[in-house]
C-alpha positions as CSV (number, residue, x, y, z in Angstrom):
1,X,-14.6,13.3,-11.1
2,X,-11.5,11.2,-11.1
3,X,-10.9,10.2,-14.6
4,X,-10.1,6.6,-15.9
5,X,-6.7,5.6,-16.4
6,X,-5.3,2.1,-18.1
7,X,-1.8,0.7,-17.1
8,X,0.8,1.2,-20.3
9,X,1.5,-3.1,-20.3
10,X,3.8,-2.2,-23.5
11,X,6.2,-0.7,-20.6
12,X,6.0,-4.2,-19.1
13,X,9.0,-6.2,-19.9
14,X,9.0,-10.2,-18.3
15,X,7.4,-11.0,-15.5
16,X,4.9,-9.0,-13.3
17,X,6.7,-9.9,-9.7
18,X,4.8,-9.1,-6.1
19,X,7.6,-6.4,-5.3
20,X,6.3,-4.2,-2.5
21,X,2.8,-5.5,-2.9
22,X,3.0,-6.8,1.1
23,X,0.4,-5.2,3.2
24,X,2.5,-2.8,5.0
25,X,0.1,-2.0,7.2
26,X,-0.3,-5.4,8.2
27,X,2.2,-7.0,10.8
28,X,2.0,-10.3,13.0
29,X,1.2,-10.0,16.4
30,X,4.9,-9.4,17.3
31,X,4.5,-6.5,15.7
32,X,8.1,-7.1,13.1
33,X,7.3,-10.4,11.0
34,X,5.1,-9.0,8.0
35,X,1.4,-10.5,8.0
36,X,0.6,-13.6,5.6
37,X,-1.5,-13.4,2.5
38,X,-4.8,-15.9,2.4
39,X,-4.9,-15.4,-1.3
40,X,-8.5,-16.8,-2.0
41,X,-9.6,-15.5,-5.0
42,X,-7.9,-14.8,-8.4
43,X,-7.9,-11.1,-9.8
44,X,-9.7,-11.1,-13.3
45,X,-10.1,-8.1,-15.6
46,X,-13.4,-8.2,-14.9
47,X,-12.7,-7.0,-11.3
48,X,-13.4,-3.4,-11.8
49,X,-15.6,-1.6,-9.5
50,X,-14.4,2.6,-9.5
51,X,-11.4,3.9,-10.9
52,X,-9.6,2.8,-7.7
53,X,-9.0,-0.4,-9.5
54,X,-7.8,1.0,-12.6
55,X,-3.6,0.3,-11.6
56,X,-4.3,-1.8,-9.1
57,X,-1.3,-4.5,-9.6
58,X,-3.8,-7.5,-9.3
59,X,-5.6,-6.3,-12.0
60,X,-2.6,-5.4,-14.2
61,X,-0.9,-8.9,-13.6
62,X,-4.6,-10.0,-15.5
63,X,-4.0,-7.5,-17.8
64,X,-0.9,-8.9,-19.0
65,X,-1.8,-12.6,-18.8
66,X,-4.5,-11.9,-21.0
67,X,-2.8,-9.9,-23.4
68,X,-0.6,-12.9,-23.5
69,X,-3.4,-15.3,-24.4
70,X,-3.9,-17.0,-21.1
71,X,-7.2,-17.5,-19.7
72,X,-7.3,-15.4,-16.3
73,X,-9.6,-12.9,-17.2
74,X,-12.6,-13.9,-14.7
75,X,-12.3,-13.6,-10.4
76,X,-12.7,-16.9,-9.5
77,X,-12.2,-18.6,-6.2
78,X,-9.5,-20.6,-5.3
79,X,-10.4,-23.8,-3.0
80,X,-7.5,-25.0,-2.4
81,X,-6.3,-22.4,-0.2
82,X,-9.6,-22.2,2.1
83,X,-7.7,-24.7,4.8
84,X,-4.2,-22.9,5.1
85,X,-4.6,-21.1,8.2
86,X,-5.5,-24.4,10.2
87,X,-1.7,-25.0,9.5
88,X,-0.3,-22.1,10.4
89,X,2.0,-22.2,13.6
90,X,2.0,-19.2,16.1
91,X,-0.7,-16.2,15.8
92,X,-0.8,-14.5,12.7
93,X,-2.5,-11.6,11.3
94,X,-4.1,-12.3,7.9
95,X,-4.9,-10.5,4.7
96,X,-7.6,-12.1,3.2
97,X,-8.5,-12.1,-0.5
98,X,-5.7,-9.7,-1.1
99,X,-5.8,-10.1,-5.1
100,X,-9.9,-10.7,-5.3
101,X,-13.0,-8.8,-3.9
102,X,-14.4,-11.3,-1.5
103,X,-17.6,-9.7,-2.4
104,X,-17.1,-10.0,-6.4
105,X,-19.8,-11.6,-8.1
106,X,-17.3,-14.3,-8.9
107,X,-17.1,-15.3,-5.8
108,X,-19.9,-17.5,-4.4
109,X,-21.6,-16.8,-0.9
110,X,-21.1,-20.4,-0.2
111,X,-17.2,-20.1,-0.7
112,X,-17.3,-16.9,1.3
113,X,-19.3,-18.5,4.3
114,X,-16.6,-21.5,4.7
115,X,-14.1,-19.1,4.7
116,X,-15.5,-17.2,7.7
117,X,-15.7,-20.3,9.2
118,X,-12.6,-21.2,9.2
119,X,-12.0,-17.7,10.6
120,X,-13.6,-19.0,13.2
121,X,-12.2,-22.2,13.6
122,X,-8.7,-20.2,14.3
123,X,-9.5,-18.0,17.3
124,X,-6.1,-17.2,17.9
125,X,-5.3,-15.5,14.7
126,X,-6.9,-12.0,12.8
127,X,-8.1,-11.8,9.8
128,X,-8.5,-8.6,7.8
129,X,-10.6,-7.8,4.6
130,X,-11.5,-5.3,2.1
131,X,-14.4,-4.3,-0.3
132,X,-15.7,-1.9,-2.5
133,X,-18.9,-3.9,-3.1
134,X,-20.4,-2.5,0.2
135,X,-23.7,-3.3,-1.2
136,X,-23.0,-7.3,-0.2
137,X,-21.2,-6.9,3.2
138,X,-25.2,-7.3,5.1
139,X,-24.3,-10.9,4.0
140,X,-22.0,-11.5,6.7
141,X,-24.4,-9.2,9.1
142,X,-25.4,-11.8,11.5
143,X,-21.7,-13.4,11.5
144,X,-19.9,-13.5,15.2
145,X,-16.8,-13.2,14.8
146,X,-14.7,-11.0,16.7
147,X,-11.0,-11.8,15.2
148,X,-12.5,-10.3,11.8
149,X,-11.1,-6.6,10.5
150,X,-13.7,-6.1,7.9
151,X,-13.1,-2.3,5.7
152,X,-14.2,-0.8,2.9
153,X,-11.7,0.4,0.3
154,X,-12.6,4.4,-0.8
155,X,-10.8,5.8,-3.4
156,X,-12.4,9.6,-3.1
157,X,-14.8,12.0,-1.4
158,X,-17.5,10.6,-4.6
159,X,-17.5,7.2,-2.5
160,X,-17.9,8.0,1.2
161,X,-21.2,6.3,1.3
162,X,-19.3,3.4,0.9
163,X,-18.5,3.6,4.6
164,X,-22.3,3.2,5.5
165,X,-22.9,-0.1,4.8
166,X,-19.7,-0.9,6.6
167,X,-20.9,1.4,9.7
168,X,-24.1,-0.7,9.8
169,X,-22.1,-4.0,10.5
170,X,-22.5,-5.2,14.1
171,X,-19.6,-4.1,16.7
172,X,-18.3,-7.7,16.7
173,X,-16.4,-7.1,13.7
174,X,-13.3,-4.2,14.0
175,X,-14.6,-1.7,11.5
176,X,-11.5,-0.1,8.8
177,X,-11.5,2.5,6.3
178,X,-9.4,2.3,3.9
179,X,-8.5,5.4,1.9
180,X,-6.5,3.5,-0.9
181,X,-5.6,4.4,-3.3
182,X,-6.4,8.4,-2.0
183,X,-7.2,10.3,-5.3
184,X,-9.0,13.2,-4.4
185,X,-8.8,15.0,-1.1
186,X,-11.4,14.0,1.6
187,X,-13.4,15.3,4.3
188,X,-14.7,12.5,6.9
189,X,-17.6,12.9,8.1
190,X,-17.6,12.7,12.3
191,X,-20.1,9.6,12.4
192,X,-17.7,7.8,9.6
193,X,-14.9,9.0,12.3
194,X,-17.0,7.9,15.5
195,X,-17.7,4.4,13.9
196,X,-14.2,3.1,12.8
197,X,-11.1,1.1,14.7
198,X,-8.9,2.3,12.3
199,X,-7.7,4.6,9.3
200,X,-5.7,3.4,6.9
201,X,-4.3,5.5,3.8
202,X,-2.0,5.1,0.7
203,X,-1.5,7.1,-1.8
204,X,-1.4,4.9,-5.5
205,X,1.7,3.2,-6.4
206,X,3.6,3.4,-9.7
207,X,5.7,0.8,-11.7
208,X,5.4,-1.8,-13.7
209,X,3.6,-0.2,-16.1
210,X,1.8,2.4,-14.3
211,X,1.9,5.8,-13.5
212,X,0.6,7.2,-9.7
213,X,-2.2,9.7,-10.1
214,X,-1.2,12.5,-7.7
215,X,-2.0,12.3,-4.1
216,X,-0.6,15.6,-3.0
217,X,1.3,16.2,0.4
218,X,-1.9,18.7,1.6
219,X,-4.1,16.4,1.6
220,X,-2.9,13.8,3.5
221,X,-1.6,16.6,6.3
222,X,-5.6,17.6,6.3
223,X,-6.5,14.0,6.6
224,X,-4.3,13.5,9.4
225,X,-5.0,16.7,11.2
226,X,-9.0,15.3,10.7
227,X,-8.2,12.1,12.2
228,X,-6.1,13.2,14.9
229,X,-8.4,15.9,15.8
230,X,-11.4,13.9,16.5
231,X,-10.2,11.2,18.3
232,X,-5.8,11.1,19.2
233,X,-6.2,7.9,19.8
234,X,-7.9,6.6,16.9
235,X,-4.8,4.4,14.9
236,X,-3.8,5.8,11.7
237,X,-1.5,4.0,9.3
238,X,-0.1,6.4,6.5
239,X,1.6,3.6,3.7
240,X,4.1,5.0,1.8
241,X,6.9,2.8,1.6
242,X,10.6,4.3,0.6
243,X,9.0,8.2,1.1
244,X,10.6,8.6,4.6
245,X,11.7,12.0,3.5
246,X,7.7,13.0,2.3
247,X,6.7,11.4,6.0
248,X,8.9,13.4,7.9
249,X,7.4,16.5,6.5
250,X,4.0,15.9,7.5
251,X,5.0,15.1,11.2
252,X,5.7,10.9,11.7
253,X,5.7,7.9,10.5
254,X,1.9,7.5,11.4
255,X,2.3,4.0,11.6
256,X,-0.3,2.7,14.1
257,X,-2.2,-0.4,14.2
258,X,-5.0,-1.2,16.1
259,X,-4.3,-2.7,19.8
260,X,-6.5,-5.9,18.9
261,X,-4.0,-6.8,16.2
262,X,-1.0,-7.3,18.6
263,X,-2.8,-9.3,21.1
């Protein structure tokens, strides 16, 4: 059982800023020039699906707006993004929806449809996304698309089955798990292993308010050794910005991105 925790916003003073919030896992195709954000969706309080969202910085940010009276509180979507990448010059990779579930309830299917379609629209870039409402991704089940990273976001070993609505997804789609934030350790099942493109983990983040739950140093080493056993070649991506020295004891940097997103 991982227990609930709340973000101390008292310990908030001024502005919540976007400070290592970047995807680090998530380069352009030149593989230096960090990866743009398609923000789609505002993050409400009400976006609260495991306690893997209980200090998730998004969700804080609402947190603090509504404790300061303003009216944020619901994940809503926001339209006037939807046509961005249609402007942007060169290929980019893309993190979709980084501050909203695409999935949310708040979010309609009809807003989530014209967004894949202008996934499609812009062959020449990726697009990646992540859920923990893997109840809702058959919605996009008969989609096409092959420049689509879709994953589903596990926070520990209570939530595996998340990956089997995710496994179920046609092979169009590049298939990610995302161990984030890693609170408990985690065994992977082989057919979670066999059905993937890519593995990414981070262990939570503090600041701002928050305190990290522990993610110890064993774990991650198992998880690695699990990965790397089954399948050398399947990319792993360890994020844990500024804790080169933590990195270096468990072998690497462990950096690795799928081939399809440097193309």
């Amino acid at each position: 059982m991982i227990p609930r925790v709340e973000p101390n916003l008292e310990l908030i003073k001024g502005p919540i800023v976007n400070t290592g919030f970047q995807a680090a896992w998530l380069k352009n195709p030149d593989g230096v020039t960090q990866g743009k954000r398609w923000n789609l969706a505002t993050c409400g309080t009400d976006c609260h699906s495991g306690p893997g969202c209980d200090l998730c910085l998004a969700r804080v940010k609402a947190l603090k707006a509504q404790q300061e009276g303003k009216d944020i509180g619901r994940v809503e979507p926001i339209p006037d993004n939807l046509f961005q990448p249609l402007k942007w010059k060169n290929r980019k990779n893309a993190f979709a929806f980084p501050e909203g579930d695409p999935f949310h309830k708040g979010i309609p299917l009809s807003f989530l449809l014209t967004a894949f379609d202008i996934m499609e629209l812009c062959p020449q870039h990726n697009f990646v996304l992540t859920t923990k409402r893997h109840k809702k991704l058959y919605k996009i089940s008969k989609l096409k698309h092959t420049n689509v990273f879709i994953g589903v976001s596990i926070e520990g070993q209570k939530y595996l089955s998340r990956a089997d609505a995710l496994l179920e997804l046609p092979n169009n789609f590049h298939k990610v798990l995302f161990l984030a934030p890693m609170l408990t350790h985690m065994v992977l099942p082989k057919k979670v292993l066999r059905g993937v493109d890519w593995v990414v983990c981070s262990p939570e983040r503090g600041g701002q308010g928050r305190d990290p739950r522990p993610c110890p140093e064993e774990w991650l080493v198992d998880l690695i050794k699990q990965v790397k056993t089954f399948d050398s070649n399947l990319p792993f991506f360890l994020d844990m910005p500024y804790q080169e020295d933590r990195i270096h004891r468990m072998g690497g940097k462990f950096m690795e991105v799928p081939a399809a997103l440097l193309r």
